[in-house]
VEXFI-532528 format. One record per atom (N, C-alpha, C): x, y, z. Coordinates in steps of 0.2 Angstrom, whole numbers, padded with zeros to 4 digits, always signed. Example, Ala and Ser with C-alpha at 12.3 -4.5 7.8 and 13.67 -1.06 7.14 Angstrom:
BEGIN
+0066-0028+0039+0062-0022+0039+0066-0016+0039+0064-0011+0035+0068-0005+0036+0064+0000+0039
END
This chain:
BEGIN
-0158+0445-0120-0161+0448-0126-0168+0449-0126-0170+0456-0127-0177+0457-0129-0183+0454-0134-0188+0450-0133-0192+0450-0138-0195+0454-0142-0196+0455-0147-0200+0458-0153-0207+0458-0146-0213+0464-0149-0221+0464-0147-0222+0462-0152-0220+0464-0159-0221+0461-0165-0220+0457-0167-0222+0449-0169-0219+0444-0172-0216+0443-0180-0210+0444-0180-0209+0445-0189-0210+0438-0189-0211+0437-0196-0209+0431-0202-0203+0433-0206-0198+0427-0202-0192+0429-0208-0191+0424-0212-0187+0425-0219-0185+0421-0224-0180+0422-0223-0175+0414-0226-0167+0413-0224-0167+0408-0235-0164+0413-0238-0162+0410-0246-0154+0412-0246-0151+0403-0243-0144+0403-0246-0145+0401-0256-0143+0408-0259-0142+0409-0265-0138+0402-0269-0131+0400-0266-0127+0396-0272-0124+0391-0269-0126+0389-0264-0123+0385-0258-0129+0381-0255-0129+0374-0254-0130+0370-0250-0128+0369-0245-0121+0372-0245-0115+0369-0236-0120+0373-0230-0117+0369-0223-0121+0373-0220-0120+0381-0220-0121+0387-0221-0124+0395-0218-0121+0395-0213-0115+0396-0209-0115+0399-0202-0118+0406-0200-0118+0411-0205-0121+0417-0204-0127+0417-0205-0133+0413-0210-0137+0412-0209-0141+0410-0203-0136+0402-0201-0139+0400-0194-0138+0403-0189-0136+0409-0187-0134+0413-0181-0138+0418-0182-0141+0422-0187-0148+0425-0190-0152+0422-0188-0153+0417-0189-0161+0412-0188-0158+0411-0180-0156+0411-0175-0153+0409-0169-0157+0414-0165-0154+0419-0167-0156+0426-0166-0161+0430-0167-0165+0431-0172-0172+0428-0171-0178+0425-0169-0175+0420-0168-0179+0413-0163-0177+0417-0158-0173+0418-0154-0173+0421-0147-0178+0427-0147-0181+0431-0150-0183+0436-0151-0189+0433-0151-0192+0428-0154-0199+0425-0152-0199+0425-0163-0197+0428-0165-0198+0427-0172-0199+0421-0176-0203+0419-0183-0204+0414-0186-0198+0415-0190-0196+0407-0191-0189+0409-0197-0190+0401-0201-0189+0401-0206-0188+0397-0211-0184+0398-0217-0184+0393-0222-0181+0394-0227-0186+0397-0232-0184+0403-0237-0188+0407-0243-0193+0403-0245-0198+0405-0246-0204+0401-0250-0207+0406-0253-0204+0406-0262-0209+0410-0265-0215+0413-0266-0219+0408-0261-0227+0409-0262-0228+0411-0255-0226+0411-0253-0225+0415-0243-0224+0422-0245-0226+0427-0240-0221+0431-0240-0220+0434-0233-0215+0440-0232-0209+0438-0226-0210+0447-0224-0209+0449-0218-0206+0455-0215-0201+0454-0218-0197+0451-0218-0190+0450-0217-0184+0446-0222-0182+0444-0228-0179+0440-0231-0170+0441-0230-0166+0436-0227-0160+0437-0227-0155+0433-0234-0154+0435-0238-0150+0433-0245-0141+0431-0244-0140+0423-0242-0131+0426-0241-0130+0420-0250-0125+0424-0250-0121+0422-0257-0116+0422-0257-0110+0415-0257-0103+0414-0255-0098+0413-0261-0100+0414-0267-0096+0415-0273-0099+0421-0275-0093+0426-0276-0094+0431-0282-0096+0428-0290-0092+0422-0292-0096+0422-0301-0099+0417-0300-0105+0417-0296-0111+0412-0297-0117+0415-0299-0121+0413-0301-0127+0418-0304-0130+0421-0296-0134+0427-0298-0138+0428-0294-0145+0425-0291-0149+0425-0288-0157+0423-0288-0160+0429-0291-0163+0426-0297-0166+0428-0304-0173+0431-0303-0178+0429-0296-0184+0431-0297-0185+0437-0289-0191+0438-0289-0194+0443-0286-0193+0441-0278-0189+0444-0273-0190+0444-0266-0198+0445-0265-0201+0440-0262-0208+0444-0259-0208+0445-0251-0205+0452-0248-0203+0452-0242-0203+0460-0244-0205+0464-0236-0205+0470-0235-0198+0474-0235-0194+0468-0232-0186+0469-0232-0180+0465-0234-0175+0466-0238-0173+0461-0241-0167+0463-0238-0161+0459-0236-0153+0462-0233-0148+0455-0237-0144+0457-0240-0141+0452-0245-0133+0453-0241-0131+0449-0238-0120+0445-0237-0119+0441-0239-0114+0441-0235-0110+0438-0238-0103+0437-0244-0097+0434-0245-0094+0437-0249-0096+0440-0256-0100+0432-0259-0104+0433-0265-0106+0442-0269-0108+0444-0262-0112+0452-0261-0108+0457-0261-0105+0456-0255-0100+0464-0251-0096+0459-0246-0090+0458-0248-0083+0456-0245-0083+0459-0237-0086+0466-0238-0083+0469-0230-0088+0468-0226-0096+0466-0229-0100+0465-0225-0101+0461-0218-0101+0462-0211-0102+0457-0205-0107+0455-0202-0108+0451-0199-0112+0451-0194-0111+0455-0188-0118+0459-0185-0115+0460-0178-0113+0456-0171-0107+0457-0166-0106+0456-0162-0114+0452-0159-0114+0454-0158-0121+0451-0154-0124+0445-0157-0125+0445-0163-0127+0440-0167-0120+0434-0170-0116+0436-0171-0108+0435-0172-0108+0427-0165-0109+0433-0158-0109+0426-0154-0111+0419-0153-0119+0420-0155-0123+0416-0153-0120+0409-0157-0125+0404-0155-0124+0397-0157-0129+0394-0162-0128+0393-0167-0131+0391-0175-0137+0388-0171-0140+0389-0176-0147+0387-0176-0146+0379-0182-0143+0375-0178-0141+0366-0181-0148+0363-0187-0155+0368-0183-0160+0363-0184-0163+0367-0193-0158+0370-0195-0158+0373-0203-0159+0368-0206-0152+0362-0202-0150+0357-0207-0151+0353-0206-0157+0349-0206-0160+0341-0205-0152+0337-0206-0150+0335-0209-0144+0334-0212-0138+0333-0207-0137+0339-0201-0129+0340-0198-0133+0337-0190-0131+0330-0191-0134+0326-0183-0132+0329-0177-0133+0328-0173-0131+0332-0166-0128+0331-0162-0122+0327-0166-0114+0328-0161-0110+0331-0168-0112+0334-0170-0109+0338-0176-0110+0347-0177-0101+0349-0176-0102+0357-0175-0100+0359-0180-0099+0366-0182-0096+0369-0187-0094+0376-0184-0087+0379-0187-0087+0384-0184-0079+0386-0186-0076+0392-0183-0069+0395-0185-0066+0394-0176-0061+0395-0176-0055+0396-0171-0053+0403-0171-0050+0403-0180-0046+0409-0182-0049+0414-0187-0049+0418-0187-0056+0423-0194-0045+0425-0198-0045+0424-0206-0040+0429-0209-0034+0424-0210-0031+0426-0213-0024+0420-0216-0018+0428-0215-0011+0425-0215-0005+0429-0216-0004+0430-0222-0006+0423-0225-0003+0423-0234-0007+0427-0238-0005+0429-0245-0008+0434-0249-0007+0433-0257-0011+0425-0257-0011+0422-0261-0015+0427-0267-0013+0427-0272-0017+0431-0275-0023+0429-0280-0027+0423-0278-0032+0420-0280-0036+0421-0273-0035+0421-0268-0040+0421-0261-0042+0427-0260-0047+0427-0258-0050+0435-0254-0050+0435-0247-0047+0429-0246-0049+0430-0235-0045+0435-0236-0039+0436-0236-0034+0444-0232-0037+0450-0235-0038+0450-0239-0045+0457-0241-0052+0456-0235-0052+0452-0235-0061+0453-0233-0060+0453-0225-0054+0449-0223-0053+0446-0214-0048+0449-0214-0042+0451-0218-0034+0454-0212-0032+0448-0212-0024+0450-0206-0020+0448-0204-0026+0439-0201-0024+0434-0199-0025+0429-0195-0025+0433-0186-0030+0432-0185-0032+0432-0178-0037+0428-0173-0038+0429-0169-0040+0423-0165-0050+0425-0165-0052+0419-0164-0060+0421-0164-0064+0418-0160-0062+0411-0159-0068+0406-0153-0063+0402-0151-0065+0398-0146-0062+0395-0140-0064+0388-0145-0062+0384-0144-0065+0376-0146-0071+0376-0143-0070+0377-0134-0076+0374-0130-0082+0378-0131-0081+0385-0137-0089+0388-0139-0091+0386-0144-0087+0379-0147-0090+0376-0151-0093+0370-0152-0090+0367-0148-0089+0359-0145-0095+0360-0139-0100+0361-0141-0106+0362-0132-0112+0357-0136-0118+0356-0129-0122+0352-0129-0119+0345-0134-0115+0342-0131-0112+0335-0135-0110+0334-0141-0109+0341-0145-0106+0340-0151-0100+0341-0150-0098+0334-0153-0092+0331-0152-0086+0330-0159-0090+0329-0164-0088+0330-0170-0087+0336-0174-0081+0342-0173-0082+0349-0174-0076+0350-0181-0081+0353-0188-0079+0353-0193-0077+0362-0193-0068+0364-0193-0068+0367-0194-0065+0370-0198-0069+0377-0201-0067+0381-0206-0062+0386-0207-0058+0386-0204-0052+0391-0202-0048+0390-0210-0044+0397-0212-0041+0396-0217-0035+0394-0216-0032+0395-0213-0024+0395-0212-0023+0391-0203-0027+0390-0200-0028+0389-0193-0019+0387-0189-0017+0385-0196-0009+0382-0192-0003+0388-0192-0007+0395-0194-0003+0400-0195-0002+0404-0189-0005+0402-0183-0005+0407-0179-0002+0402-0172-0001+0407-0166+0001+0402-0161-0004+0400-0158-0010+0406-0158-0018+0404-0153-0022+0397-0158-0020+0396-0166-0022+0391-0167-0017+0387-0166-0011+0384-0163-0007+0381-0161-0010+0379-0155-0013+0383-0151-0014+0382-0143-0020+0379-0144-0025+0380-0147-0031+0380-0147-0030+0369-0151-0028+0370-0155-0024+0363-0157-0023+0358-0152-0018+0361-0147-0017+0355-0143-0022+0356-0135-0028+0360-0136-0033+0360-0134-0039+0354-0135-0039+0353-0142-0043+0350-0144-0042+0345-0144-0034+0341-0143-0032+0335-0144-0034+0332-0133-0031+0337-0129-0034+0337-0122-0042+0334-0122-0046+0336-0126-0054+0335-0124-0056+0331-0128-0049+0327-0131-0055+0321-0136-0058+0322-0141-0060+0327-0145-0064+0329-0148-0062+0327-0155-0067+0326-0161-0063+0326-0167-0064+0332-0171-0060+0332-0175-0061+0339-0178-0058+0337-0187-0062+0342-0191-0060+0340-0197-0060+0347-0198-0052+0347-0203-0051+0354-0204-0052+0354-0214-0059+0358-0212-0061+0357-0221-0059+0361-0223-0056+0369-0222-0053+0372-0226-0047+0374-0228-0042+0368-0224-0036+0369-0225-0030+0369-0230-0035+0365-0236-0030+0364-0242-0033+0368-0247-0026+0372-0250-0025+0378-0257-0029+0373-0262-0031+0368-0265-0032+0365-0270-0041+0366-0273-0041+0366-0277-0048+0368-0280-0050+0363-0283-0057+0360-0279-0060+0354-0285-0063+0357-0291-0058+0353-0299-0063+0355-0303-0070+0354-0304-0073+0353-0301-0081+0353-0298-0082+0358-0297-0079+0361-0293-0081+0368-0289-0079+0374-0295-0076+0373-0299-0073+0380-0304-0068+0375-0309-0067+0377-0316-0062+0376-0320-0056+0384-0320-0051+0381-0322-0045+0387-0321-0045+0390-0328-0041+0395-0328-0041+0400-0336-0035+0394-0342-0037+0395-0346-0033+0393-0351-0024+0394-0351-0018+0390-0353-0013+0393-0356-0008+0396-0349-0010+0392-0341-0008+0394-0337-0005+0388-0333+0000+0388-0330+0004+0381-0327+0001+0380-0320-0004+0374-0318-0006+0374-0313-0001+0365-0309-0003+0366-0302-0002+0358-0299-0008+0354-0300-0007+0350-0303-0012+0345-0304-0012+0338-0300-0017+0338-0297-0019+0330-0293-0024+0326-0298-0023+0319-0298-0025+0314-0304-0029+0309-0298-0033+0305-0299-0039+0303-0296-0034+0297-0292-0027+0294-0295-0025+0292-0293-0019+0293-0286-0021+0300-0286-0016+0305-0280-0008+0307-0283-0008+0307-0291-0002+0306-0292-0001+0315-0295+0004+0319-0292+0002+0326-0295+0006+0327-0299+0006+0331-0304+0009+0334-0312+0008+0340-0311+0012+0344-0317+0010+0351-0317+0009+0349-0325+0002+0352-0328-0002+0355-0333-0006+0361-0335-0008+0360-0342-0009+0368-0342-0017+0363-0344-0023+0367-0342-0029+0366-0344-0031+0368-0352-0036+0363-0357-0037+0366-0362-0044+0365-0363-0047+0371-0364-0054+0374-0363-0059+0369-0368-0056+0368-0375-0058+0366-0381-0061+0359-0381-0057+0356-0376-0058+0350-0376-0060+0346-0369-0058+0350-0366-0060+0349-0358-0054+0343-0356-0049+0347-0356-0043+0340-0355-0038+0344-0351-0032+0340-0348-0027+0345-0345-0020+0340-0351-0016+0346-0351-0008+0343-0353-0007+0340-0349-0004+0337-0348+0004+0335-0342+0009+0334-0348+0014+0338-0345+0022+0338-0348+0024+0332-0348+0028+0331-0356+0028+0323-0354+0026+0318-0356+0019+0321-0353+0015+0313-0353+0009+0312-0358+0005+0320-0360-0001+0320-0364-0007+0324-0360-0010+0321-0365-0019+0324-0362-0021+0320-0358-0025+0322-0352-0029+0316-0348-0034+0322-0346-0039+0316-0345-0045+0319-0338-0047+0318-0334-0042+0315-0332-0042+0313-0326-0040+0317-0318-0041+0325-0319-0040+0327-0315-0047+0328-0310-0043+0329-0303-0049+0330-0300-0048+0337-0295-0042+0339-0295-0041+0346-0291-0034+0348-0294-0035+0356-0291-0030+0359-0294-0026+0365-0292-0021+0368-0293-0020+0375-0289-0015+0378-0293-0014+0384-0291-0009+0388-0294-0003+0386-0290+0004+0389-0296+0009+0388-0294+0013+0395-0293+0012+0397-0285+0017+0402-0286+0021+0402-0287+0025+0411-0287+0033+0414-0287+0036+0412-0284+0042+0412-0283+0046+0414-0276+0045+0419-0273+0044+0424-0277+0043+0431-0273+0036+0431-0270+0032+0427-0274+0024+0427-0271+0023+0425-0264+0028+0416-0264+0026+0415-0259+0034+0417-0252+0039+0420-0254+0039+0425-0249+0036+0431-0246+0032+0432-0252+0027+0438-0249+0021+0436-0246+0020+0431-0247+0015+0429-0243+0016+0426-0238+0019+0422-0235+0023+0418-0229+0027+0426-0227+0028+0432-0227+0032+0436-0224+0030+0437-0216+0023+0438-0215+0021+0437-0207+0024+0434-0204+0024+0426-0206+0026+0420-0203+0034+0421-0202+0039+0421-0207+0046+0424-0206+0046+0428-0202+0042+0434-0201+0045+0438-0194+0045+0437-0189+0036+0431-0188+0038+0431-0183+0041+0425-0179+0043+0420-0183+0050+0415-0182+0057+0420-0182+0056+0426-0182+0062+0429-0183+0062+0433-0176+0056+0435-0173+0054+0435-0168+0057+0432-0162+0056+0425-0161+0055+0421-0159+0063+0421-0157+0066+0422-0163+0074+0421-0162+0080+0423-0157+0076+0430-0159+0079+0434-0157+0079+0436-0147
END
């Protein structure tokens, strides 16, 4: 890769998230390769360059003035179909964003997309079908050995099947953060007057209906409690054959 003759100053403002940026830290990655200054937004700086990602659609925006000649906003929060490019897409995160994520600790996908078509999730609009994306060992380098992955569905394919008993070959640990449908009420509350699964702090699950008024859940039965701590929707039958239909085929596949 080319250096810049010109040295930009770039600004990196993740809007509504504290978790690690993988897209921001392969922009700052990328950058740095190119000999550029990169840090995190400072109001009172200002920037050739600011990149804005925002990972929920109903989270407020950033309220005040970009001060930068350039301002380039992704990420879901923004535009669903927005990417990184290939070039930038490869590289290896810039770790040192986040004081925080020590250096036997990765982060990263296997799989970009789910088969299911949950009607609360945006991965199959924004990724497709589940397809394959990284090798473990492009994420597992220089001694990180603790790899937190983000995959949606990673057990829905056979390349994350393989890549699975890959990972158990090399030792490695892996924490798969995005694998469970349940919503911490921390993260969002649900619409009113709708039957959801409910998990109780003591692990114990119910199905309830949330009530807004009072910030309580039903359980059938049983009464009001607050004691919820996560949540989810209860599909149809027809929903979740429509959604596992991939999956059936290609066990049907496999049959035959």
């Amino acid at each position: 890769m080319v250096q810049n003759d010109i040295v930009m100053n770039i600004g990196l403002l993740a809007v509504d998230s504290d978790y690690p940026n993988l897209a921001l830290m392969k922009i700052s990655a990328w950058h740095k390769v190119k000999g550029d200054n990169v840090e995190w937004y400072n109001p009172l700086c200002s920037y050739d360059k600011v990149y804005m990602a925002k990972v929920f659609s109903f989270t407020p925006d950033y309220g005040y003035y970009i001060n930068a000649d350039q301002v380039e906003k992704g990420g879901t929060g923004y535009d669903i179909s927005k990417i990184l490019s290939v070039e930038i897409d490869r590289l290896q995160p810039d770790y040192s964003l986040y004081p925080s994520v020590d250096s036997k600790t990765a982060y990263g996908f296997l799989t970009r997309g789910c088969p299911n078509k949950c009607k609360w999730c945006v991965v199959p609009t924004k990724e497709g079908k589940i397809t394959p994306y990284m090798d473990i060992e492009e994420i597992a380098v220089n001694g990180r050995e603790n790899i937190i992955l983000m995959d949606n569905n990673v057990l829905a394919s056979d390349y994350g099947l393989q890549q699975i008993e890959k990972i158990v070959s090399m030792g490695v640990r892996v924490d798969f953060n995005q694998e469970s449908p349940w919503i911490s009420v921390k993260e969002r509350l649900p619409e009113e007057n709708k039957e959801y699964l409910v998990v109780l702090d003591n692990r114990v699950i119910y199905v309830a209906q949330y009530n807004k008024n009072n910030k309580s859940w039903l359980i059938y039965g049983t009464g009001y409690t607050y004691n919820v701590v996560a949540y989810m929707p209860i599909p149809s039958f027809d929903e979740i054959l429509e959604a596992n239909r991939d999956v059936l085929e290609r066990i049907k596949e496999k049959g035959d």
